[in-house]
KOLTOR-103852 format. One line per 4 residues: for each residue x, y, z of N, C-alpha, C, O, CB. Coordinates in nm, 3 decimals. Glycine has a CB too. Layout:
BEGIN
X:Y:Z:X:Y:Z:X:Y:Z:X:Y:Z:X:Y:Z  ... .
END
This chain:
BEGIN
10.066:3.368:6.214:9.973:3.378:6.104:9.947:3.241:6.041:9.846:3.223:5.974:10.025:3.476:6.000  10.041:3.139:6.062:10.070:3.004:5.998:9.919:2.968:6.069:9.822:2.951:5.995:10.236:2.902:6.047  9.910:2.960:6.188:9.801:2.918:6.306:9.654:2.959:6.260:9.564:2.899:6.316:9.836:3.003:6.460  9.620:3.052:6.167:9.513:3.125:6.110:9.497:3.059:5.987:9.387:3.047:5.933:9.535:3.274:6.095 .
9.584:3.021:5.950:9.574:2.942:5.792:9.537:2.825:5.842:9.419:2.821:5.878:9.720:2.923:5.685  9.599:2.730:5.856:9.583:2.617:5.933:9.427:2.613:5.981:9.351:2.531:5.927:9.688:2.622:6.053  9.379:2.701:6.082:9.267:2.697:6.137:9.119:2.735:6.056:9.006:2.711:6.098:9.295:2.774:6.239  9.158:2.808:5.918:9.083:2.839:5.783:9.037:2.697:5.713:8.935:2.672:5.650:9.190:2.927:5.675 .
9.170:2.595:5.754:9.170:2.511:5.619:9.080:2.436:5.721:8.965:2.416:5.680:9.328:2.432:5.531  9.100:2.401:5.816:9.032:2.274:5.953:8.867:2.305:5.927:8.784:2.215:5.912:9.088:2.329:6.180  8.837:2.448:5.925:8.727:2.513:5.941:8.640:2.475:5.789:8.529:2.423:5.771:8.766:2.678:5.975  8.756:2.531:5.681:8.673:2.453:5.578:8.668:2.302:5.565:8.572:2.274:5.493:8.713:2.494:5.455 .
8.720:2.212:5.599:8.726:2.078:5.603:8.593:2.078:5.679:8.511:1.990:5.650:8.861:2.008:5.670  8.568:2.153:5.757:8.433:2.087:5.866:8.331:2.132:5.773:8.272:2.051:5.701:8.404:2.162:6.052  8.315:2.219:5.772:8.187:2.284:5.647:8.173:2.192:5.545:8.062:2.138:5.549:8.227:2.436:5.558  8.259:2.147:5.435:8.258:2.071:5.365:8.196:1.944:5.391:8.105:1.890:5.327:8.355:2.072:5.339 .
8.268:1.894:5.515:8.202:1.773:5.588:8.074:1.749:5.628:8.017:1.642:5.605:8.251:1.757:5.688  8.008:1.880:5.709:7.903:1.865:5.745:7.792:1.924:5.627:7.672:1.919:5.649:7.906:1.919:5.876  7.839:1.974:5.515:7.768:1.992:5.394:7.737:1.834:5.322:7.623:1.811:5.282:7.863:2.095:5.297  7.813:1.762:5.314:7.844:1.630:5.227:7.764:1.528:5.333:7.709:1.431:5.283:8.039:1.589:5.199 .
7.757:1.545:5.468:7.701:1.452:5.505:7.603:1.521:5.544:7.569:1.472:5.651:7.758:1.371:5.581  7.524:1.626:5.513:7.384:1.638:5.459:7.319:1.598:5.382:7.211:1.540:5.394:7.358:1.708:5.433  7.390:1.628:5.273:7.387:1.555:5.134:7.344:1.403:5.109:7.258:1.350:5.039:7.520:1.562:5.085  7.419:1.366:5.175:7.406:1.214:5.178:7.387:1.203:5.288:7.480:1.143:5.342:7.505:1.125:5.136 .
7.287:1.242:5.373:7.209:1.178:5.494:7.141:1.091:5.488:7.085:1.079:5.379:7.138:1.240:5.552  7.116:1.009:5.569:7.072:0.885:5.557:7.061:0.876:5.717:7.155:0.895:5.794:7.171:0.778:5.469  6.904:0.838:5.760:6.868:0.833:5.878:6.848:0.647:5.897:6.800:0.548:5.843:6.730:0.941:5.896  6.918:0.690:6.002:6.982:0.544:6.070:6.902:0.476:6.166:6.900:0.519:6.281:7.118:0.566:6.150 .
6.818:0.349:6.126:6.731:0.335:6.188:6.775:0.182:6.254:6.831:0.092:6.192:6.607:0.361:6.105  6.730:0.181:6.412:6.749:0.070:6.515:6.679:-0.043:6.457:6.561:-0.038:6.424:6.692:0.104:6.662  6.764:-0.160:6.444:6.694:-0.302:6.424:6.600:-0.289:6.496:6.501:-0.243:6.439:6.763:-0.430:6.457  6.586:-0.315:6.620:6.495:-0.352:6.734:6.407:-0.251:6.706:6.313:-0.271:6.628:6.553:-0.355:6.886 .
6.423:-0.156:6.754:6.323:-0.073:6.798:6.250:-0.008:6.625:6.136:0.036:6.616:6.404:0.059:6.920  6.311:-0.012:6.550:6.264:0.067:6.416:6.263:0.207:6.445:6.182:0.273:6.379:6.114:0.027:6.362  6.332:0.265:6.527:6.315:0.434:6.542:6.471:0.485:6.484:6.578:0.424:6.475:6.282:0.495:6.741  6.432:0.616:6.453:6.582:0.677:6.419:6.668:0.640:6.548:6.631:0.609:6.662:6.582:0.862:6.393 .
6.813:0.655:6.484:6.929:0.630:6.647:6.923:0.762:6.687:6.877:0.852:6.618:7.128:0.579:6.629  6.980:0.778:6.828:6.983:0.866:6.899:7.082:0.843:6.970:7.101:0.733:7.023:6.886:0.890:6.952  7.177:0.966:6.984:7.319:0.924:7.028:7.315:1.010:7.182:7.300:1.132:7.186:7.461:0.982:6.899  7.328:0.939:7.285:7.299:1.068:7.465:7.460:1.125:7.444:7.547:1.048:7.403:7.272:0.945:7.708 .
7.474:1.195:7.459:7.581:1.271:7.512:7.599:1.348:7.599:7.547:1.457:7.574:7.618:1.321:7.455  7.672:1.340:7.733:7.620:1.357:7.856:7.655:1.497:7.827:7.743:1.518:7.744:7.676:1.273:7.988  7.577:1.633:7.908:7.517:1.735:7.922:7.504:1.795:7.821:7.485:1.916:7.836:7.555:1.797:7.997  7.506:1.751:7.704:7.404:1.811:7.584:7.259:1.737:7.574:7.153:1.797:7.555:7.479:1.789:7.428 .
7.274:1.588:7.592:7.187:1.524:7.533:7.140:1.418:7.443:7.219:1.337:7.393:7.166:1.576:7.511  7.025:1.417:7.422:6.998:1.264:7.326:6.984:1.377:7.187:6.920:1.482:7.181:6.801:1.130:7.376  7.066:1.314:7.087:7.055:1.325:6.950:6.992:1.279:6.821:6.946:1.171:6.859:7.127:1.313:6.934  6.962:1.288:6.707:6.942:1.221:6.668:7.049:1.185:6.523:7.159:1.234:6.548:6.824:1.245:6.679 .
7.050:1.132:6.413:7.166:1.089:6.340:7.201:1.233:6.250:7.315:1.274:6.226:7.129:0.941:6.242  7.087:1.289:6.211:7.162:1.416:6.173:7.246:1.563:6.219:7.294:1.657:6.156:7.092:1.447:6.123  7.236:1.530:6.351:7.242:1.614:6.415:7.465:1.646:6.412:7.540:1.742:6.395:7.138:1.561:6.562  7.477:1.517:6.437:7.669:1.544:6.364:7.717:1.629:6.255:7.812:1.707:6.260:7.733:1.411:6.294 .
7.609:1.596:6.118:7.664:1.657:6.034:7.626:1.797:6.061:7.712:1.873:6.017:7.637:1.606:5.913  7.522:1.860:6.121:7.538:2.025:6.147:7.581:2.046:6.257:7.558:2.162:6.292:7.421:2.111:6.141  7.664:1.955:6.373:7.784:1.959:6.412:7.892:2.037:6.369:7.939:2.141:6.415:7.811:1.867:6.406  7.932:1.950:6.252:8.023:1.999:6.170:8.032:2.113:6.112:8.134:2.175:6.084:8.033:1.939:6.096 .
7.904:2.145:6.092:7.885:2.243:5.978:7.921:2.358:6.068:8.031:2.412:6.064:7.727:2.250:5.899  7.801:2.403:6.167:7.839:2.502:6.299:7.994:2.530:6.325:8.061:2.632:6.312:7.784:2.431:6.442  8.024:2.399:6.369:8.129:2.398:6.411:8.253:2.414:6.365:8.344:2.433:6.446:8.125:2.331:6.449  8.283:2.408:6.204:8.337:2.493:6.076:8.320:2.629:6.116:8.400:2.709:6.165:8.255:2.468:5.932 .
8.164:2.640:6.074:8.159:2.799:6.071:8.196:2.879:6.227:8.257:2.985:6.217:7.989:2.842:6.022  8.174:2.848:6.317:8.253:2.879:6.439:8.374:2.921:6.448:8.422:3.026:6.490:8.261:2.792:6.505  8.428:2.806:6.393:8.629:2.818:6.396:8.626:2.894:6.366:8.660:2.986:6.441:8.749:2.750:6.325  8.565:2.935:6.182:8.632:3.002:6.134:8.613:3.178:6.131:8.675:3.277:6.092:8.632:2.938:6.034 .
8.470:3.141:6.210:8.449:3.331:6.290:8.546:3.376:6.353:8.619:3.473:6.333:8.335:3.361:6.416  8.543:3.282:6.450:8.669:3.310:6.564:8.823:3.357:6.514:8.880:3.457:6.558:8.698:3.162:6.645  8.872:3.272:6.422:8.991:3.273:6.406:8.998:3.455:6.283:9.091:3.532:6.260:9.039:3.092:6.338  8.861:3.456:6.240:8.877:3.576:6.122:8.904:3.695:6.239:8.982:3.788:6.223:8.708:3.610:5.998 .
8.822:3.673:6.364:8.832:3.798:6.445:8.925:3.788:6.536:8.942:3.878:6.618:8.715:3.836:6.510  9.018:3.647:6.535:9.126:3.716:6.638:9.267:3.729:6.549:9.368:3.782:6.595:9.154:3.607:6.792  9.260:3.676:6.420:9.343:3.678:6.298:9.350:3.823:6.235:9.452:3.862:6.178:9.284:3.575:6.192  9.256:3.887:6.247:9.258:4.061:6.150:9.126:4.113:6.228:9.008:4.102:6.194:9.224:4.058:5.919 .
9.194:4.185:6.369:9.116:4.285:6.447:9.112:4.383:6.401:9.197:4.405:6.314:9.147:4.312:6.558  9.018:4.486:6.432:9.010:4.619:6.374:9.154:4.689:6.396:9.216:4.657:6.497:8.889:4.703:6.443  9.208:4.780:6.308:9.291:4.863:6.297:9.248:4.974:6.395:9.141:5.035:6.400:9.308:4.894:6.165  9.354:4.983:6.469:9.342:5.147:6.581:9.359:5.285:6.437:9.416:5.305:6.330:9.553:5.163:6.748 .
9.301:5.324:6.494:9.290:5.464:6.405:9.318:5.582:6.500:9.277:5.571:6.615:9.128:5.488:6.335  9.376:5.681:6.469:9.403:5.808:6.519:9.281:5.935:6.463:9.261:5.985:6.352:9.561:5.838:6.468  9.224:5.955:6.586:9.149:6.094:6.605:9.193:6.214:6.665:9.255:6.242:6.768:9.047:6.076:6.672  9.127:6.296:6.539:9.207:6.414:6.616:9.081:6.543:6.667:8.994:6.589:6.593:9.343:6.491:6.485 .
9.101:6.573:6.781:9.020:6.671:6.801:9.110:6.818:6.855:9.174:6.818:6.960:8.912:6.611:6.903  9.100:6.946:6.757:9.100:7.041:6.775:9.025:7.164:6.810:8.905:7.187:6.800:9.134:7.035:6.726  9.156:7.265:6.867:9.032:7.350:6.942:9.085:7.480:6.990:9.204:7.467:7.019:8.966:7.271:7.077  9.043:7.592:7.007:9.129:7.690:7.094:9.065:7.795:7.192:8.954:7.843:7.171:9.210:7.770:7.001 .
9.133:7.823:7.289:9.062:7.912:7.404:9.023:8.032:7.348:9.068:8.062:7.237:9.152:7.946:7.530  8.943:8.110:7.409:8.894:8.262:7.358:8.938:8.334:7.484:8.840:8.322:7.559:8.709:8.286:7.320  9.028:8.400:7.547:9.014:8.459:7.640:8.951:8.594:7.693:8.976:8.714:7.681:9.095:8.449:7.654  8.879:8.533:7.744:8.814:8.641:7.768:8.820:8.755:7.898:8.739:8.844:7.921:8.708:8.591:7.759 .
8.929:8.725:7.964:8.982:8.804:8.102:9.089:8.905:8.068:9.174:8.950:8.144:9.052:8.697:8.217  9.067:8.934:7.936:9.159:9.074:7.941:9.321:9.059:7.968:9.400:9.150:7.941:9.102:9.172:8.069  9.351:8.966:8.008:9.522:8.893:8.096:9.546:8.807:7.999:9.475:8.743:7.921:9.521:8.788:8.275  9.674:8.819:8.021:9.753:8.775:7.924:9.751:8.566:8.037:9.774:8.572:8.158:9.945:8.913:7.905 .
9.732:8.468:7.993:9.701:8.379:8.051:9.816:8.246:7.971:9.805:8.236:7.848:9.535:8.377:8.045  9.888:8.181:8.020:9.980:8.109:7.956:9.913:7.957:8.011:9.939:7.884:8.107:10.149:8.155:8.000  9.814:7.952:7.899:9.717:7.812:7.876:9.870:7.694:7.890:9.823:7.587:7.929:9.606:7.808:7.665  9.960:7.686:7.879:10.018:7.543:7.861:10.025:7.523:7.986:10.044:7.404:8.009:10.153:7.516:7.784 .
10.013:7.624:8.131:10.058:7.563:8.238:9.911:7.477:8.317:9.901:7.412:8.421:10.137:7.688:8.332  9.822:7.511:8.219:9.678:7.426:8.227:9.702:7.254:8.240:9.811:7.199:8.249:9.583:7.458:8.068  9.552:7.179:8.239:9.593:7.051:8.224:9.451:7.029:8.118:9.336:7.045:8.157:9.616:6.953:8.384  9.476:7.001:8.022:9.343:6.956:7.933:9.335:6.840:7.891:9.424:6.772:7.841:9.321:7.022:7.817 .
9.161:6.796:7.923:9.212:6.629:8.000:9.053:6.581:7.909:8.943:6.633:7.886:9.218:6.604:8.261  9.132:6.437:7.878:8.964:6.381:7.766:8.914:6.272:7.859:9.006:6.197:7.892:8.997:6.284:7.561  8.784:6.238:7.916:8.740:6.117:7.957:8.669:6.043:7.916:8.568:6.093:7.868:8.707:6.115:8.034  8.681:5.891:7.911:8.827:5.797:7.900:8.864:5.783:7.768:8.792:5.752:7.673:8.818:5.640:7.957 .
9.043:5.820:7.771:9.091:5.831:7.627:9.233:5.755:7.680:9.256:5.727:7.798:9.102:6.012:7.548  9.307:5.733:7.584:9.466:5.723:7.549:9.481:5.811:7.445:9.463:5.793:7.325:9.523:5.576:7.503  9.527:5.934:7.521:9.521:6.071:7.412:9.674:6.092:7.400:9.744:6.008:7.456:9.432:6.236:7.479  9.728:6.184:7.339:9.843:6.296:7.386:9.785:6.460:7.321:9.733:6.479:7.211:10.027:6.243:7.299 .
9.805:6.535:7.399:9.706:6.650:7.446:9.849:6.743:7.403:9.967:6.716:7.424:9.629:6.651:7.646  9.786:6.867:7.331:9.934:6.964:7.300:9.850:7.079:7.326:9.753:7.100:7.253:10.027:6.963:7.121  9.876:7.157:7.424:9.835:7.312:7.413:9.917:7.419:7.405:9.988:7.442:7.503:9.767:7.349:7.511  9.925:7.503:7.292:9.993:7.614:7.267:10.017:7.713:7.392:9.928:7.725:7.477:9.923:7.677:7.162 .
10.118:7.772:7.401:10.115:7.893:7.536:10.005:8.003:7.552:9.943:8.039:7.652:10.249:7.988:7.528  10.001:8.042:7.431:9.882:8.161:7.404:9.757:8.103:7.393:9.674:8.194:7.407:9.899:8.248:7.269  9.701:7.994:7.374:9.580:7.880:7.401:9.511:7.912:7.276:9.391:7.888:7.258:9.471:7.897:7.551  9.624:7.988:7.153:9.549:7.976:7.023:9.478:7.859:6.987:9.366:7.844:6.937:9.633:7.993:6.923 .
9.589:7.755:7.031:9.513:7.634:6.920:9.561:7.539:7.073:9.641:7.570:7.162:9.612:7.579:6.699  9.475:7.417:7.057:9.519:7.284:7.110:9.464:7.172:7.054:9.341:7.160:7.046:9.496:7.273:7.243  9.565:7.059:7.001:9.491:6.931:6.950:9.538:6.831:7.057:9.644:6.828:7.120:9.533:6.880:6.784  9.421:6.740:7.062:9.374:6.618:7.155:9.387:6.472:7.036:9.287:6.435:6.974:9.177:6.654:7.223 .
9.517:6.405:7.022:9.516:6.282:6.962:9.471:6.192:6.996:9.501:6.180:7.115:9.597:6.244:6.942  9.396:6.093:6.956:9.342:5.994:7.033:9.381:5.888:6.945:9.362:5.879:6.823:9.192:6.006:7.069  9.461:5.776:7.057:9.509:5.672:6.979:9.447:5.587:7.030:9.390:5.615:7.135:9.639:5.645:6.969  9.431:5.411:6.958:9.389:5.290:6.948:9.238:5.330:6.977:9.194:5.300:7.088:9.465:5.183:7.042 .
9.169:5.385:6.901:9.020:5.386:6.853:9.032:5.265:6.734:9.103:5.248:6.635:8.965:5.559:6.785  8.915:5.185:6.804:8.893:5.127:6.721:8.799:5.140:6.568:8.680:5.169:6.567:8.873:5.062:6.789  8.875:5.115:6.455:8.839:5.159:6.352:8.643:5.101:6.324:8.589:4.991:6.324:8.968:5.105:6.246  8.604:5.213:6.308:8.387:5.221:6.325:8.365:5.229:6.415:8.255:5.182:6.444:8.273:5.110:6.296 .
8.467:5.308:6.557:8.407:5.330:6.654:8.393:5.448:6.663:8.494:5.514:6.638:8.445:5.284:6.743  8.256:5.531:6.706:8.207:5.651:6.688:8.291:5.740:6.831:8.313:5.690:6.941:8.024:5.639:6.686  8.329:5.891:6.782:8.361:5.977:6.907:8.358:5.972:7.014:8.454:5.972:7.091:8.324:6.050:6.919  8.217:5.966:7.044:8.116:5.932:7.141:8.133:5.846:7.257:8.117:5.872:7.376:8.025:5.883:7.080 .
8.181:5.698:7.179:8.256:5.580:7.195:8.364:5.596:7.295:8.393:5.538:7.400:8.310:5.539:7.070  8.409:5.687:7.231:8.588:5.663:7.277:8.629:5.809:7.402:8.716:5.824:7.488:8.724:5.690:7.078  8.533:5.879:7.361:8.544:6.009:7.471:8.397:6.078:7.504:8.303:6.116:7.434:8.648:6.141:7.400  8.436:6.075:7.700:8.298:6.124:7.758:8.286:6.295:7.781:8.181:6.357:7.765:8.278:6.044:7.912 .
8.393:6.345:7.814:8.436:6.483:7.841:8.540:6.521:7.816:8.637:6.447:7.835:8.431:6.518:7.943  8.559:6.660:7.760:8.681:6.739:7.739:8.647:6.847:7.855:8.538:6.903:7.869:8.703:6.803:7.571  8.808:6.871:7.967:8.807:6.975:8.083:8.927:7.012:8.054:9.015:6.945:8.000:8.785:6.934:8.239  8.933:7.176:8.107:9.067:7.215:8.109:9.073:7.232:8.255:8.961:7.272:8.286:9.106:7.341:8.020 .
9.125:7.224:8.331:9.183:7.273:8.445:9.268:7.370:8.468:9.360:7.318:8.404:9.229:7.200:8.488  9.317:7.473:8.507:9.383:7.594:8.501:9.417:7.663:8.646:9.313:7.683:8.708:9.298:7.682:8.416  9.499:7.693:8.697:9.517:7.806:8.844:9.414:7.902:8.854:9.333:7.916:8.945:9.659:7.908:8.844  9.433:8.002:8.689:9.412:8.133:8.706:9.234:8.126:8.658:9.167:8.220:8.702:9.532:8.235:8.606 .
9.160:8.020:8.571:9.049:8.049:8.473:9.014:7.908:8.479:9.081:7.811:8.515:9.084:8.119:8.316  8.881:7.921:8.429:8.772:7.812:8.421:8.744:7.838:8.290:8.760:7.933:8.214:8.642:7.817:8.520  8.665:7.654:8.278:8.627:7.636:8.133:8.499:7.587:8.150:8.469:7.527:8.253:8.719:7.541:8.045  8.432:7.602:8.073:8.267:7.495:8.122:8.296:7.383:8.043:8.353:7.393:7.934:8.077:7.563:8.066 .
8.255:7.264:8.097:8.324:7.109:8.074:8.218:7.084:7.935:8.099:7.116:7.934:8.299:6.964:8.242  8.294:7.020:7.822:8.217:7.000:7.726:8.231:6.827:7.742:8.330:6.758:7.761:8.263:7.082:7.585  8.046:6.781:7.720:8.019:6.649:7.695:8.014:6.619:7.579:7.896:6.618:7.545:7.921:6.608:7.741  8.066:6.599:7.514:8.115:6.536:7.327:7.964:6.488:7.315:7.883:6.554:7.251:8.273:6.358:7.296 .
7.934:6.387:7.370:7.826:6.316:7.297:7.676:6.420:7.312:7.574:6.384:7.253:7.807:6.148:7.375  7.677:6.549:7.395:7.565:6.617:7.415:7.594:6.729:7.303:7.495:6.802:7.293:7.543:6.664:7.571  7.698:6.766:7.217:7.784:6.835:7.173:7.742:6.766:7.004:7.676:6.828:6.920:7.941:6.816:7.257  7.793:6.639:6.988:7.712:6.575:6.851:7.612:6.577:6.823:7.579:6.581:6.705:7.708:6.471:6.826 .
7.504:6.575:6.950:7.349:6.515:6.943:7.337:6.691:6.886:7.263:6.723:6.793:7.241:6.438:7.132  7.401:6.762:6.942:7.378:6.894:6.889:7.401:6.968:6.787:7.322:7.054:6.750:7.408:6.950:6.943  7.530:6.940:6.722:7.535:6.935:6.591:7.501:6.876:6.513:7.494:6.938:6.407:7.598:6.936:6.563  7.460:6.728:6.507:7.413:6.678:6.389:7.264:6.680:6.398:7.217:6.619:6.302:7.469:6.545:6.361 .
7.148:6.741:6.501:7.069:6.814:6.471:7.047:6.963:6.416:6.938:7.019:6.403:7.033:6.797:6.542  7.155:7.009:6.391:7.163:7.164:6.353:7.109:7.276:6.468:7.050:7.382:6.445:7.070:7.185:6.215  7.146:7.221:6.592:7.142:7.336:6.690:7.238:7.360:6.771:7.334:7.283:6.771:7.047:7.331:6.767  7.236:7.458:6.849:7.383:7.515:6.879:7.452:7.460:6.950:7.411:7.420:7.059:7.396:7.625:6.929 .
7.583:7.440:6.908:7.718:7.381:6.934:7.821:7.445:6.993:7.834:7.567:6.986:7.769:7.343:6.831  7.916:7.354:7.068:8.059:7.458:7.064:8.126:7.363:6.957:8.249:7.369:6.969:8.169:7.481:7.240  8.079:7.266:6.844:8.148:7.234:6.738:8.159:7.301:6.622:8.051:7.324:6.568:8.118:7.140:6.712  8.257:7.341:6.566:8.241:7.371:6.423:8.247:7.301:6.302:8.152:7.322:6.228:8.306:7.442:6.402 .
8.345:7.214:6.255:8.326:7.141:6.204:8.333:6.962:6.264:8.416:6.935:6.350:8.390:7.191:6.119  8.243:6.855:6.210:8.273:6.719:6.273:8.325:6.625:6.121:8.239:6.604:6.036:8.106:6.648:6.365  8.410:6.593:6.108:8.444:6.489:6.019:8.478:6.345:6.047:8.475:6.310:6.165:8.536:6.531:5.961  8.514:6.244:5.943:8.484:6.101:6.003:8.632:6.081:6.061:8.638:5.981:6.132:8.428:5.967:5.879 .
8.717:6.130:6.053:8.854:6.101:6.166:8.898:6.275:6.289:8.969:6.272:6.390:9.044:6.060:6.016  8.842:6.374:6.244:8.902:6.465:6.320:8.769:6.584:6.324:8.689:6.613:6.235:9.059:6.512:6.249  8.785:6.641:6.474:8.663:6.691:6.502:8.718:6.872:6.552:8.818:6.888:6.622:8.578:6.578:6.637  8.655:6.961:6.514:8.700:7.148:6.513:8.588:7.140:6.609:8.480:7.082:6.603:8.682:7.283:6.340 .
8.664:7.241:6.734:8.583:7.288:6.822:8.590:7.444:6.791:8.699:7.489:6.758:8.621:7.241:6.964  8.483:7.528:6.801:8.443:7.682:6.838:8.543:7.710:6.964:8.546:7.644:7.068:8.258:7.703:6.888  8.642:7.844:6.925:8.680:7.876:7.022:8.590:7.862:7.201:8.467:7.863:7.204:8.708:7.992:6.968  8.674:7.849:7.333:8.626:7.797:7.400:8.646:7.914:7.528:8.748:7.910:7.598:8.672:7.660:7.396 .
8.559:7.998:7.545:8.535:8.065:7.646:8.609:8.060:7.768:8.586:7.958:7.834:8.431:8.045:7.665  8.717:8.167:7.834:8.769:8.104:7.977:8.744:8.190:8.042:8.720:8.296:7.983:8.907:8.063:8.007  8.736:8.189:8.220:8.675:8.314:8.256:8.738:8.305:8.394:8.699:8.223:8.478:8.503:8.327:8.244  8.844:8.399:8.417:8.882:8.400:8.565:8.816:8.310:8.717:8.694:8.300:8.731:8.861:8.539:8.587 .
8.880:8.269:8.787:8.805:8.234:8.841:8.692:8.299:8.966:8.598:8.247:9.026:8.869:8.159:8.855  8.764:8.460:8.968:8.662:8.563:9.067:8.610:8.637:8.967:8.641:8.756:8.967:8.736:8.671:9.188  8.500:8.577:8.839:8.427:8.628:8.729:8.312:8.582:8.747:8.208:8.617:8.691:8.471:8.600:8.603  8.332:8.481:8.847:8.175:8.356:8.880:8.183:8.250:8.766:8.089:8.192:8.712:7.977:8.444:8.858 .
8.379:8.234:8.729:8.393:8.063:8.646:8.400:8.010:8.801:8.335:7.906:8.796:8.578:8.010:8.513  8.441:8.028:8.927:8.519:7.925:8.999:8.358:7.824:9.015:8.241:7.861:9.011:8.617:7.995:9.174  8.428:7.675:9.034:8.300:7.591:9.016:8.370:7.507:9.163:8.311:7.411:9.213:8.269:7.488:8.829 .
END
């Protein structure tokens, strides 16, 4: 963190610098020739005398972008998305031996035996990064039953127009899904 301070103070030293020698610019003109100087600097170019001090200045404000965004990155935030099966096959169905799977996440996934409830954690979201963002599909996979694959982001576009969803409620860290339909797979789920 010493390295971030340090690189704050360098950053304001340049700003300062290339502020002050704005300030007091003074265009520097060739005996001989009477034209402003011009300094070549090989693969940038020919310059002319003011061109250092917003050098500086840039080049302040540069550091000190850089160092703000690799000094205090966004905070990972935890999302939570909940949800539970509806069974609809009459059978008694023990959802935990399922696999319910988010794409692409770093989740940890908990499903109840009876498939009352299941929440989907989603860790290192970056904090103002939308759902959407961070997850493409929720699937369950199962032996005995099928699920129809929900696309999150076709799923928002649908709720936050007010037409029909399998969401129920969406909030800004954790998202309620509508119970979720399962259907044997000799029902015409097998896909």
């Amino acid at each position: 963190m010493i390295i971030a301070y340090v690189s704050f103070v360098i950053a304001g030293l340049l700003i300062l610098l290339g502020f002050i020698a704005l300030l007091a610019q003074k265009v520097y003109i060739d005996r001989e020739t009477q034209q402003p100087v011009e300094v070549e600097i090989p693969m940038v170019g020919k310059l002319k005398t003011n061109v250092p001090a917003l050098a500086f200045l840039f080049g302040g404000l540069a550091l000190a972008y850089l160092t703000f965004d690799k000094a205090y990155p966004p905070h990972p935030v935890e999302r939570i998305i909940r949800g539970s099966f509806q069974n609809e096959t009459g059978q008694k169905i023990n959802f935990s031996s399922g696999e319910l799977k988010v794409t692409p996440a770093d989740s940890d996934i908990r499903v109840s035996e009876n498939g009352k409830e299941f929440t989907i954690t989603l860790k290192n979201v970056k904090e103002g990064q939308s759902l959407e963002e961070v997850i493409e599909r929720i699937h369950f996979s199962h032996p005995e039953v099928v699920m129809e694959e929900i696309v999150l982001k076709d799923e928002l576009d649908a709720y936050r127009s007010d037409r029909e969803s399998k969401l129920k409620n969406v909030g800004e860290h954790a998202v309620s899904l509508k119970p979720i339909p399962v259907k044997l797979f000799d029902e015409g789920g097998a896909t």
